[in-house]
mmCIF entry with sequence, helices, sheets and N, C-alpha, C, O atoms, coordinates in Angstrom:
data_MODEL
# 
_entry.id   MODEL 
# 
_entity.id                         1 
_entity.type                       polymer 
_entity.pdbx_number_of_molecules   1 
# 
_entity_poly.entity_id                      1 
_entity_poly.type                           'polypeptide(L)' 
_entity_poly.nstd_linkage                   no 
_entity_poly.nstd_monomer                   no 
_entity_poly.pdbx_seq_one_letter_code       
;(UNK)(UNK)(UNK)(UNK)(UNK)(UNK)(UNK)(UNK)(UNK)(UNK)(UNK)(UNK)(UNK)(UNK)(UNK)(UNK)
(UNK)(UNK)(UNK)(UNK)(UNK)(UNK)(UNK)(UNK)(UNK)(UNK)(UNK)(UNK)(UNK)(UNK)(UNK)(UNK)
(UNK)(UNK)(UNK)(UNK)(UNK)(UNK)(UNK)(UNK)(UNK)(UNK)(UNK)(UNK)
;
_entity_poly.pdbx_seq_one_letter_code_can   XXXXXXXXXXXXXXXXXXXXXXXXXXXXXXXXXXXXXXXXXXXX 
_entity_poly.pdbx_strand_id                 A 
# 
loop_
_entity_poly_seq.entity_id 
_entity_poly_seq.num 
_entity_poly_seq.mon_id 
_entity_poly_seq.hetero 
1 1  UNK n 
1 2  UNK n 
1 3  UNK n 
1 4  UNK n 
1 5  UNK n 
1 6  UNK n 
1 7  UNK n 
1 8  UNK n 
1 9  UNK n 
1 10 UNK n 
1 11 UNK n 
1 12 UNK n 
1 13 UNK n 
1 14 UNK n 
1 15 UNK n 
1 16 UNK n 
1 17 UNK n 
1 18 UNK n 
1 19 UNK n 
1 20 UNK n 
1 21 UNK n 
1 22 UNK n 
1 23 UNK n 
1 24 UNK n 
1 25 UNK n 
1 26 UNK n 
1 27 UNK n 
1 28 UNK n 
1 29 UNK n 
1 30 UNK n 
1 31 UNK n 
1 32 UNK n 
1 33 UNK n 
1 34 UNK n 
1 35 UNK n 
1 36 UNK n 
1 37 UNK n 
1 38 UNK n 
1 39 UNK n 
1 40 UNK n 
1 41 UNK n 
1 42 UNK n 
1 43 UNK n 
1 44 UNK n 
# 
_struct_asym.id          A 
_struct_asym.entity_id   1 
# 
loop_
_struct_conf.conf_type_id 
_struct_conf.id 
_struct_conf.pdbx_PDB_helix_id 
_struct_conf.beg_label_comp_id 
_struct_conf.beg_label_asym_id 
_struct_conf.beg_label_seq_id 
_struct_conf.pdbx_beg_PDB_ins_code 
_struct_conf.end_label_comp_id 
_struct_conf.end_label_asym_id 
_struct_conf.end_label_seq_id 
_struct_conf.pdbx_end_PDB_ins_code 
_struct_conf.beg_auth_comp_id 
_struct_conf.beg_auth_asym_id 
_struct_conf.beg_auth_seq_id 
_struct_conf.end_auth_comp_id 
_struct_conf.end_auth_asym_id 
_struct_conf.end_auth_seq_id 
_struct_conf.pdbx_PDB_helix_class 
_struct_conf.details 
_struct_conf.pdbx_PDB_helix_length 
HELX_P HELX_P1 AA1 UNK A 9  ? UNK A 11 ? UNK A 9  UNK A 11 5 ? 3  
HELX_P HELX_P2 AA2 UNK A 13 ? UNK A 16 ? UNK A 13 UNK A 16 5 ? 4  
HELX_P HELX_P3 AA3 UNK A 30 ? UNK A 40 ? UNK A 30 UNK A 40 1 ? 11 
# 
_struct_conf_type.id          HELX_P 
_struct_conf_type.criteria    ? 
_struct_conf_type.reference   ? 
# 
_struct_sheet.id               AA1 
_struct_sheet.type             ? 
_struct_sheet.number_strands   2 
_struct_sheet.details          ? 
# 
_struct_sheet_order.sheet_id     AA1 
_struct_sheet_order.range_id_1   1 
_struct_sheet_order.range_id_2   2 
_struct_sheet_order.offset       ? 
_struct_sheet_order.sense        anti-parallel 
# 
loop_
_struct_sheet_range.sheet_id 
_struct_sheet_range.id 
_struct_sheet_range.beg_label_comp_id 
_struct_sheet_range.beg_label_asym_id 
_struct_sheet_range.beg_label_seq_id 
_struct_sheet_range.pdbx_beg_PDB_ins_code 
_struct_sheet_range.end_label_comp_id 
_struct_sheet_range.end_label_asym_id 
_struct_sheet_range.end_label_seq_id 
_struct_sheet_range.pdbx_end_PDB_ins_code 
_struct_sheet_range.beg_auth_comp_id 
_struct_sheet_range.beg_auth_asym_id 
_struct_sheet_range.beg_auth_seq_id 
_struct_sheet_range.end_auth_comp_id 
_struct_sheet_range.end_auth_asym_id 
_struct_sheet_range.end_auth_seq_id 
AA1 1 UNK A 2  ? UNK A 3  ? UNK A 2  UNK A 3  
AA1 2 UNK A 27 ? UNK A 28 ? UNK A 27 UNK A 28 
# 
loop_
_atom_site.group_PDB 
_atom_site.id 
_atom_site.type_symbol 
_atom_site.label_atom_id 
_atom_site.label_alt_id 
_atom_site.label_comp_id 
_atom_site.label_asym_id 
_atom_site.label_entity_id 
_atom_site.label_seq_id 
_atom_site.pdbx_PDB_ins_code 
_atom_site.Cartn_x 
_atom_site.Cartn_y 
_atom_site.Cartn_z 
_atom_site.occupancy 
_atom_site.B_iso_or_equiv 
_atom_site.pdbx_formal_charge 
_atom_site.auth_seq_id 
_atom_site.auth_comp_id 
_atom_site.auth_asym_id 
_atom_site.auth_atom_id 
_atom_site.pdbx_PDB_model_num 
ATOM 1   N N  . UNK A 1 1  ? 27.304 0.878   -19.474 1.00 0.00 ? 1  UNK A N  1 
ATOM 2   C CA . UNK A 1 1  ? 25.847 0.832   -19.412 1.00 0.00 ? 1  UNK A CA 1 
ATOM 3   C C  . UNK A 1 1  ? 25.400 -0.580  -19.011 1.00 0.00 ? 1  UNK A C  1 
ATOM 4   O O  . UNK A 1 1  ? 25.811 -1.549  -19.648 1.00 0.00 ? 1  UNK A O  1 
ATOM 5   N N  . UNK A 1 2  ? 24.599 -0.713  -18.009 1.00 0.00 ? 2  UNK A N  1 
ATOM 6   C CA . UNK A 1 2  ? 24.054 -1.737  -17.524 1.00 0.00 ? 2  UNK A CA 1 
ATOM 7   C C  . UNK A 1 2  ? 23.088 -2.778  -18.265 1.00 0.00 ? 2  UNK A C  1 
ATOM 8   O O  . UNK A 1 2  ? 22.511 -1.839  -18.812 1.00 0.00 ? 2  UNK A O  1 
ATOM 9   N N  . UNK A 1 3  ? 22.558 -3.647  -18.652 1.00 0.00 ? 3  UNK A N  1 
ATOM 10  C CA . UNK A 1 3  ? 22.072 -4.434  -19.521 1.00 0.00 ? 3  UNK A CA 1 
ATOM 11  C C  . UNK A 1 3  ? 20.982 -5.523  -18.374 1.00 0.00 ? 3  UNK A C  1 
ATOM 12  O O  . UNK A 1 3  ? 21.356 -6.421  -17.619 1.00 0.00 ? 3  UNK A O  1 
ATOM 13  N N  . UNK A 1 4  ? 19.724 -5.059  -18.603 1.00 0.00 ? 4  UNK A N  1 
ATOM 14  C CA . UNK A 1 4  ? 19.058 -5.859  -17.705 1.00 0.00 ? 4  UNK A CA 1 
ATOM 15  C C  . UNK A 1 4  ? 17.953 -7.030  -18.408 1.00 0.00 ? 4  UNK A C  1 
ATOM 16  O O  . UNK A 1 4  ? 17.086 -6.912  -19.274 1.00 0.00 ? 4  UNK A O  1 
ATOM 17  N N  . UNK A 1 5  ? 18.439 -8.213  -17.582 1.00 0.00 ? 5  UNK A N  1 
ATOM 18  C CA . UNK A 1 5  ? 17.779 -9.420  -19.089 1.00 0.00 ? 5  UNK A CA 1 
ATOM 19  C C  . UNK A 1 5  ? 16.383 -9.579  -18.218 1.00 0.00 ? 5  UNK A C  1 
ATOM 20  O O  . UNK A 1 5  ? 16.689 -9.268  -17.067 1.00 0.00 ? 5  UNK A O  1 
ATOM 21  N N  . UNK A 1 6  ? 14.843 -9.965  -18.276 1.00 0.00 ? 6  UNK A N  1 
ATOM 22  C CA . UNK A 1 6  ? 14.214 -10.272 -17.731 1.00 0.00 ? 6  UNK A CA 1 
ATOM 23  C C  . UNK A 1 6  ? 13.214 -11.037 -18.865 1.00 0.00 ? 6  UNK A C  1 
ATOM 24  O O  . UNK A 1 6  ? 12.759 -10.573 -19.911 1.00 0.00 ? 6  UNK A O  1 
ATOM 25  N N  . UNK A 1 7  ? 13.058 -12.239 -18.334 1.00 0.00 ? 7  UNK A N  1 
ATOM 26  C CA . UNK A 1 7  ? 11.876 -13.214 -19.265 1.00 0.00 ? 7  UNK A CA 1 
ATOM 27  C C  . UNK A 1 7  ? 10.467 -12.877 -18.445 1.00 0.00 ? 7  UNK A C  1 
ATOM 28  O O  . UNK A 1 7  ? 10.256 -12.255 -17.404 1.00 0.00 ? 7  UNK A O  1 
ATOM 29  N N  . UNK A 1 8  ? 9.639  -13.537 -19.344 1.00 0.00 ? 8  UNK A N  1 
ATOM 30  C CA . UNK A 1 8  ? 7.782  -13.403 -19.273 1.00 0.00 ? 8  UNK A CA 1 
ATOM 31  C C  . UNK A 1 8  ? 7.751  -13.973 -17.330 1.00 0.00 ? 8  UNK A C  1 
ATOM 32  O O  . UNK A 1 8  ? 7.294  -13.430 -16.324 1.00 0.00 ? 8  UNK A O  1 
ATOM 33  N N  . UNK A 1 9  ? 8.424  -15.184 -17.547 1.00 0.00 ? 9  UNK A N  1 
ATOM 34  C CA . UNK A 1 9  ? 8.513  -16.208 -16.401 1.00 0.00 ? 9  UNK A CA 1 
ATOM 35  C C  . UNK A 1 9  ? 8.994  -15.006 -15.032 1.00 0.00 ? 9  UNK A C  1 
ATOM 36  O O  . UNK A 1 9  ? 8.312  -14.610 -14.086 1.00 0.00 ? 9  UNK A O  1 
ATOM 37  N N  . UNK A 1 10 ? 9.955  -14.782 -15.290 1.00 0.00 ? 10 UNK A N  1 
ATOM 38  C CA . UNK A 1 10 ? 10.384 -13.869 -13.789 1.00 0.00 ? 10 UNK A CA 1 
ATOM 39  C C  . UNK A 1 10 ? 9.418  -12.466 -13.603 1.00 0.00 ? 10 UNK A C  1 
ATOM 40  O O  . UNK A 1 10 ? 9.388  -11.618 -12.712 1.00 0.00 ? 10 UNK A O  1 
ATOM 41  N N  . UNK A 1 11 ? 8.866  -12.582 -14.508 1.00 0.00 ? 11 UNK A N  1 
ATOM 42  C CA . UNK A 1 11 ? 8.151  -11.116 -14.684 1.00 0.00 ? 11 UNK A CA 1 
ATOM 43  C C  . UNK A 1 11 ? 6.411  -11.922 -13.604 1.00 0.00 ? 11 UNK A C  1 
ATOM 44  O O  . UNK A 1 11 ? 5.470  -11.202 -13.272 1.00 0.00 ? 11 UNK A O  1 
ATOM 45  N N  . UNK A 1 12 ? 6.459  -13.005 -13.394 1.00 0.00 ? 12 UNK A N  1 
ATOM 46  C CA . UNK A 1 12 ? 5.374  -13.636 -12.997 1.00 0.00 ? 12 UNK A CA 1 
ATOM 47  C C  . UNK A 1 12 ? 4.497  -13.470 -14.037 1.00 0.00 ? 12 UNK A C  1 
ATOM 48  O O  . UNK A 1 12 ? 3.440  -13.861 -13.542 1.00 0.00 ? 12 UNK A O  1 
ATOM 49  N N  . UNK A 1 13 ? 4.240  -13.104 -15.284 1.00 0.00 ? 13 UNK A N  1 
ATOM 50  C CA . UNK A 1 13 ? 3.168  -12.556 -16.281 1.00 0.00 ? 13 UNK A CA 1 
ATOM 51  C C  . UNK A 1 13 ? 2.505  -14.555 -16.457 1.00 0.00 ? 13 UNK A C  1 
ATOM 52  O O  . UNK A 1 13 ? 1.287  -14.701 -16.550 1.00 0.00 ? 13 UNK A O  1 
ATOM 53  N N  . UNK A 1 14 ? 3.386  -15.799 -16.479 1.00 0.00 ? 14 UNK A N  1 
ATOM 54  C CA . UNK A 1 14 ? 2.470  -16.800 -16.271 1.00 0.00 ? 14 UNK A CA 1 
ATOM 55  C C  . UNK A 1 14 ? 1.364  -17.241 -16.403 1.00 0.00 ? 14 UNK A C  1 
ATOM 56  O O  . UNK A 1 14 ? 0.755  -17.795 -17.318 1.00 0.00 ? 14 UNK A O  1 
ATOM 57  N N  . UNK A 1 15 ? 0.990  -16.740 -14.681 1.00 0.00 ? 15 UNK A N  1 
ATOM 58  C CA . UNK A 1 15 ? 0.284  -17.092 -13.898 1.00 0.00 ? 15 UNK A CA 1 
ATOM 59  C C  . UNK A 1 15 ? -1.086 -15.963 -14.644 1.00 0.00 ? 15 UNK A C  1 
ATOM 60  O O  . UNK A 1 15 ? -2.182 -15.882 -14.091 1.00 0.00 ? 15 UNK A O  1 
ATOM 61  N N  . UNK A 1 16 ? -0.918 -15.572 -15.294 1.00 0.00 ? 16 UNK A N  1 
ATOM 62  C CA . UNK A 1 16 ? -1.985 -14.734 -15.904 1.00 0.00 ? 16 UNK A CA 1 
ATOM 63  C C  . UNK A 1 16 ? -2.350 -15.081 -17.680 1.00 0.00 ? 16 UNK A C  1 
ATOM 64  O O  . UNK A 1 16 ? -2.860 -14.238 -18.417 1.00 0.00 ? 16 UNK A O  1 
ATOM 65  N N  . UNK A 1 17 ? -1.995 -16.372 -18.089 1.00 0.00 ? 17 UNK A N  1 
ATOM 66  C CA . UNK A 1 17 ? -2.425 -16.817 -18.484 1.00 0.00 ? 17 UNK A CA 1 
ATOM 67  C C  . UNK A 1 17 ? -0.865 -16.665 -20.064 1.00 0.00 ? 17 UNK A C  1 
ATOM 68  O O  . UNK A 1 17 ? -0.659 -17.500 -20.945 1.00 0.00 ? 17 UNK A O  1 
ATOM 69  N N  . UNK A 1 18 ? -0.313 -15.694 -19.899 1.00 0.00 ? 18 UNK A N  1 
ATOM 70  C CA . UNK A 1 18 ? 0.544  -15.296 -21.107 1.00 0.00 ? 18 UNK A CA 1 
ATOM 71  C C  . UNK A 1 18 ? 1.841  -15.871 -21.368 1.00 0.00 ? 18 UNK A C  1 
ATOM 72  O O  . UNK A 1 18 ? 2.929  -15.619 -20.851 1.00 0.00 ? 18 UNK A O  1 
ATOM 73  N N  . UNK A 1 19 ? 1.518  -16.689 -22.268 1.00 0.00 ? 19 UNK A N  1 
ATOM 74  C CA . UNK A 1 19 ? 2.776  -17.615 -22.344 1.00 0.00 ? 19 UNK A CA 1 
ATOM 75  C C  . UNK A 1 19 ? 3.632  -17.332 -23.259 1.00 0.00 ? 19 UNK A C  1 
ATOM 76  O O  . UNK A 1 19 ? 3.324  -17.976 -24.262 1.00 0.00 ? 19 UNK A O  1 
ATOM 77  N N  . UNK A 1 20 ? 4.749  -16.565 -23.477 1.00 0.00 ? 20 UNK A N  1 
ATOM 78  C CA . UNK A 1 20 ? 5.767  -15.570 -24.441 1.00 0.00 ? 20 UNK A CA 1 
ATOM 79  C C  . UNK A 1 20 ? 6.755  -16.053 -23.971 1.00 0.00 ? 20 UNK A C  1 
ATOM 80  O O  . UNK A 1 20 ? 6.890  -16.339 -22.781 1.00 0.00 ? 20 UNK A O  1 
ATOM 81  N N  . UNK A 1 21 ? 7.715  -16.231 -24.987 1.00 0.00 ? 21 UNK A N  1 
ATOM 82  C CA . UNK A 1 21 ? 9.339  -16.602 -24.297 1.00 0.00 ? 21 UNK A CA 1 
ATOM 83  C C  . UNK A 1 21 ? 9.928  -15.676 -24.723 1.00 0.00 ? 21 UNK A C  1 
ATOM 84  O O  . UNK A 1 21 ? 11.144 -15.816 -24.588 1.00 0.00 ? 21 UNK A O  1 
ATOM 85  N N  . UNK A 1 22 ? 9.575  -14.591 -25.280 1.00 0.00 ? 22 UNK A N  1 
ATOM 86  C CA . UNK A 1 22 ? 10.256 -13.254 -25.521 1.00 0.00 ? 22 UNK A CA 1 
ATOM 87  C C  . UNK A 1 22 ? 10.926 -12.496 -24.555 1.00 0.00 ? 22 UNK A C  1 
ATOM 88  O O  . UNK A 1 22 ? 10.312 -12.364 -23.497 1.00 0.00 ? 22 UNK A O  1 
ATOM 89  N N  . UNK A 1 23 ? 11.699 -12.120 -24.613 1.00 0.00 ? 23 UNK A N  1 
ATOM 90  C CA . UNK A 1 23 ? 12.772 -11.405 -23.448 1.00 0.00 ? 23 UNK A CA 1 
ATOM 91  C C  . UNK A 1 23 ? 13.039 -9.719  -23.934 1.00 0.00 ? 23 UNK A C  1 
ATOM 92  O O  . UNK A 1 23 ? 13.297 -9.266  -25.050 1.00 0.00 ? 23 UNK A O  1 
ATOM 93  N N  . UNK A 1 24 ? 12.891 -9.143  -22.835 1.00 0.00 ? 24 UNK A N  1 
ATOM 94  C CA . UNK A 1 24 ? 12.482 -7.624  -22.838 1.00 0.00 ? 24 UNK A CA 1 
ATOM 95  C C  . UNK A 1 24 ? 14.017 -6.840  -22.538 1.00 0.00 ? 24 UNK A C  1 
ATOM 96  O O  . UNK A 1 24 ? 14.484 -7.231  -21.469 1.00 0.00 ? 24 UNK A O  1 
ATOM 97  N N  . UNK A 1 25 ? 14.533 -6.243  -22.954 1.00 0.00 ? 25 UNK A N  1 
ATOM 98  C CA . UNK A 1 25 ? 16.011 -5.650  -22.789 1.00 0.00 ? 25 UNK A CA 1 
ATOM 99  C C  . UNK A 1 25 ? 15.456 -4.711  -22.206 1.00 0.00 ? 25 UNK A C  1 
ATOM 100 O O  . UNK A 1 25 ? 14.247 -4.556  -22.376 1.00 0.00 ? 25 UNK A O  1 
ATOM 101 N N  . UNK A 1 26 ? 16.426 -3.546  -21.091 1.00 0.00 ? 26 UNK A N  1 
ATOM 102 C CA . UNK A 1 26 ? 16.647 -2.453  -21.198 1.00 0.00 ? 26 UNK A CA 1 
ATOM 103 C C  . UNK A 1 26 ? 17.424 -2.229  -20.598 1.00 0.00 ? 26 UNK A C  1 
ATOM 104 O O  . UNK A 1 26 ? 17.748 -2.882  -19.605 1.00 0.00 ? 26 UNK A O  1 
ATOM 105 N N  . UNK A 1 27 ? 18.086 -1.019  -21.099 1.00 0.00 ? 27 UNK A N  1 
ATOM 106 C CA . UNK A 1 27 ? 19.251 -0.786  -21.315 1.00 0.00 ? 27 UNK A CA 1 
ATOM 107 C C  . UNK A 1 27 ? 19.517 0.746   -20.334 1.00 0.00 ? 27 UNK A C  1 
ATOM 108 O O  . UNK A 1 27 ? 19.284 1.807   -20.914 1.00 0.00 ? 27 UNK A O  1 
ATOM 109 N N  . UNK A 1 28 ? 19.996 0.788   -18.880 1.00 0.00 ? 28 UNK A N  1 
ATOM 110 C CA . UNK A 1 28 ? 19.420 1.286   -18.045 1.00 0.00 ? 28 UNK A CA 1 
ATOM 111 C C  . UNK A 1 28 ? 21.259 2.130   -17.426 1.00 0.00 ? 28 UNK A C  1 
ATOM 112 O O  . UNK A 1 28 ? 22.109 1.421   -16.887 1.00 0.00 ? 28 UNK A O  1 
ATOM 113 N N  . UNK A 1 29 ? 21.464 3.525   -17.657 1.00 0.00 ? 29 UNK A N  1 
ATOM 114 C CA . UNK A 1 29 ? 22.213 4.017   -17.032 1.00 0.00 ? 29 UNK A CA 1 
ATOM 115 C C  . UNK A 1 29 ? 22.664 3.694   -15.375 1.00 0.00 ? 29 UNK A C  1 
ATOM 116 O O  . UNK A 1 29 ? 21.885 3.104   -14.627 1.00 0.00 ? 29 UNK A O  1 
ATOM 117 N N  . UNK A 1 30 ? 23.641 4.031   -15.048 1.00 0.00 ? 30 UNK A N  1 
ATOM 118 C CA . UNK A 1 30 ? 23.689 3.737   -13.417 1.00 0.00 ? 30 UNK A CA 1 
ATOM 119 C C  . UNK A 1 30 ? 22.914 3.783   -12.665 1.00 0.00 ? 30 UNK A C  1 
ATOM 120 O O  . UNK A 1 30 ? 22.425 3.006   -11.845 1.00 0.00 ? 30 UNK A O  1 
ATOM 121 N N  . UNK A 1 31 ? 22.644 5.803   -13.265 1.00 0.00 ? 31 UNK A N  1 
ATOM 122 C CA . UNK A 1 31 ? 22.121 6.378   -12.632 1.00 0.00 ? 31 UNK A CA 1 
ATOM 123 C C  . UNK A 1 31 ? 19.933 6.186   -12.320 1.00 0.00 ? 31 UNK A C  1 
ATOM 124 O O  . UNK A 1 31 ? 19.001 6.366   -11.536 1.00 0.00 ? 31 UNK A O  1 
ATOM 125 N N  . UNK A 1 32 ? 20.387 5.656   -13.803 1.00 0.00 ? 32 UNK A N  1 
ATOM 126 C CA . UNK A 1 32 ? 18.286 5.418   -13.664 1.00 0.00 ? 32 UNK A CA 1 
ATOM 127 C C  . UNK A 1 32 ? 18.409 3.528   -12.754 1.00 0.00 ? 32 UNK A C  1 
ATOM 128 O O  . UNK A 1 32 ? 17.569 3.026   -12.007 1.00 0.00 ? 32 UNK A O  1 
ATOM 129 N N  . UNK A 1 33 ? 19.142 3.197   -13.007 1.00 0.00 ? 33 UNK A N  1 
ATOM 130 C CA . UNK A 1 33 ? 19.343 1.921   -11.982 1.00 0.00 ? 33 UNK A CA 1 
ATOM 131 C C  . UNK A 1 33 ? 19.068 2.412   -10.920 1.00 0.00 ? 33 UNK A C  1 
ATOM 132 O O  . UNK A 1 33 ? 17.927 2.721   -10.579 1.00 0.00 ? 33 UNK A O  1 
ATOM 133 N N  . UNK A 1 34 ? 20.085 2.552   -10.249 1.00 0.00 ? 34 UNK A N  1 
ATOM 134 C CA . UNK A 1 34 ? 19.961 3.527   -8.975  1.00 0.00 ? 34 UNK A CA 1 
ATOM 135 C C  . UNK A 1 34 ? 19.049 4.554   -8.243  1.00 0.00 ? 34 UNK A C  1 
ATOM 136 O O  . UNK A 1 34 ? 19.281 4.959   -7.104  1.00 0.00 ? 34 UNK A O  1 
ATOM 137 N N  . UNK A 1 35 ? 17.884 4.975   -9.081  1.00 0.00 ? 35 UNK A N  1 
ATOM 138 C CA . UNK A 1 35 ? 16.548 5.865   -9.174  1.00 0.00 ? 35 UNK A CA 1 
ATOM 139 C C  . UNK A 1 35 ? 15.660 4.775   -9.437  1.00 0.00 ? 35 UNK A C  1 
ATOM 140 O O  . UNK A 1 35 ? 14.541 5.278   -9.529  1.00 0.00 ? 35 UNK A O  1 
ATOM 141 N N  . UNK A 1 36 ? 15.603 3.790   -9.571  1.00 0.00 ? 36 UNK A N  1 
ATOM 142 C CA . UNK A 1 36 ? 14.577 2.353   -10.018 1.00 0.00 ? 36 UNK A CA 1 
ATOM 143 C C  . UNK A 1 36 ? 14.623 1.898   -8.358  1.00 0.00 ? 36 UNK A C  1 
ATOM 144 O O  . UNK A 1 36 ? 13.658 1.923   -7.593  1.00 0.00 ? 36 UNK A O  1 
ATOM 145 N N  . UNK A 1 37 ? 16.187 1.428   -7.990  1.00 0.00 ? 37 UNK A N  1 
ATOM 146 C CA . UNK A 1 37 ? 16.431 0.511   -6.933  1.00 0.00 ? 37 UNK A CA 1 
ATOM 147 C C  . UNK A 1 37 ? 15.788 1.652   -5.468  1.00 0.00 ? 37 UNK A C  1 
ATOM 148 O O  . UNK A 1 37 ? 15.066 1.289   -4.539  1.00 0.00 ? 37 UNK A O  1 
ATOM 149 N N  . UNK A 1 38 ? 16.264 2.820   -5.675  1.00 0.00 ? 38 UNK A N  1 
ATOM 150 C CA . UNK A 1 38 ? 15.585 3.765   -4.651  1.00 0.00 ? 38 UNK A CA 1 
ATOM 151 C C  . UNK A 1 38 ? 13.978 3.958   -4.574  1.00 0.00 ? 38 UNK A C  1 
ATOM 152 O O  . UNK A 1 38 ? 13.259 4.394   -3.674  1.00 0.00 ? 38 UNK A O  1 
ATOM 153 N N  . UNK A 1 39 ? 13.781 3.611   -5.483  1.00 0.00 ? 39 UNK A N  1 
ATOM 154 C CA . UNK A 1 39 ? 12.030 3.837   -5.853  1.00 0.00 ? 39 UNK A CA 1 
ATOM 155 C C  . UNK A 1 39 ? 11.394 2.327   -5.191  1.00 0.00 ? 39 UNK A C  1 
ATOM 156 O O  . UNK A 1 39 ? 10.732 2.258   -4.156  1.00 0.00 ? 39 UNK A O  1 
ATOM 157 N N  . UNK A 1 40 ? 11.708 1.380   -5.910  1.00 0.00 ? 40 UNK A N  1 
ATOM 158 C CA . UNK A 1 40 ? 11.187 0.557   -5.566  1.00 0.00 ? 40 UNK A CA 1 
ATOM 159 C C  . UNK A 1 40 ? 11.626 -0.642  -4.297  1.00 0.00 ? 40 UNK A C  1 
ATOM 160 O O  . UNK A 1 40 ? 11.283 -1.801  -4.069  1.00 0.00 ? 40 UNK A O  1 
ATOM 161 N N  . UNK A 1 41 ? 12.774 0.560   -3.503  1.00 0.00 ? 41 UNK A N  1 
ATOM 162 C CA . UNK A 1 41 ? 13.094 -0.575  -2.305  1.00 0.00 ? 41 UNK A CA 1 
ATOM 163 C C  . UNK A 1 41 ? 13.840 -1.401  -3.029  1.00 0.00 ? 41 UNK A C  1 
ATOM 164 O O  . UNK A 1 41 ? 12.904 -1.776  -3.735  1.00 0.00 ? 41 UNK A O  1 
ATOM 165 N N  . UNK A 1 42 ? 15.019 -2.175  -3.566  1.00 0.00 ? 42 UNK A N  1 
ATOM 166 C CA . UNK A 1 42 ? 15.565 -2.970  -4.327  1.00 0.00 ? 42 UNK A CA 1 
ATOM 167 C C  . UNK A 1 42 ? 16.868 -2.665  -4.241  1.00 0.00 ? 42 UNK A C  1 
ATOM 168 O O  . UNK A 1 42 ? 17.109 -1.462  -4.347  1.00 0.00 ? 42 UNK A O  1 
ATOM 169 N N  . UNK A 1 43 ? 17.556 -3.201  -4.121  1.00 0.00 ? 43 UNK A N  1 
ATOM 170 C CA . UNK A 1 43 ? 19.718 -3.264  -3.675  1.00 0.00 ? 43 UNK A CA 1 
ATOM 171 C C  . UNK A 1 43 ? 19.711 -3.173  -2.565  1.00 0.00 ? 43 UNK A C  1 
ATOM 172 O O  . UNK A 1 43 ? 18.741 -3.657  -1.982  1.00 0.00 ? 43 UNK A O  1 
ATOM 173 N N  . UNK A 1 44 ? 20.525 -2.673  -1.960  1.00 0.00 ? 44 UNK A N  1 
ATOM 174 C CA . UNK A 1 44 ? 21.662 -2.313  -0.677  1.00 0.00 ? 44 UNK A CA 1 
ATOM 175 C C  . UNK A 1 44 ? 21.232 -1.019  -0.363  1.00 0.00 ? 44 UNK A C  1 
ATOM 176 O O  . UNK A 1 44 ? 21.793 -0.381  0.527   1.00 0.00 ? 44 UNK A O  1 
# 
């Protein structure tokens, strides 16, 4: 199972005023990877 790390900062949330250093897990099968990356244009 894939493990995807993303902070406030890469999320751009910033620039909108929200300053959190909290980090958001999820925890994302191949297959919903792969249905994310097809959806939103994203991988190879």
């Amino acid at each position: 199972m894939a493990q995807h790390e993303t902070t406030t900062a890469a999320l751009g949330l910033g620039e909108f005023g929200i300053q959190n250093d909290c980090k958001v897990f999820h925890n994302l099968t191949y297959e919903q990877l792969a249905d994310h990356e097809k959806k939103f244009n994203e991988g190879t």
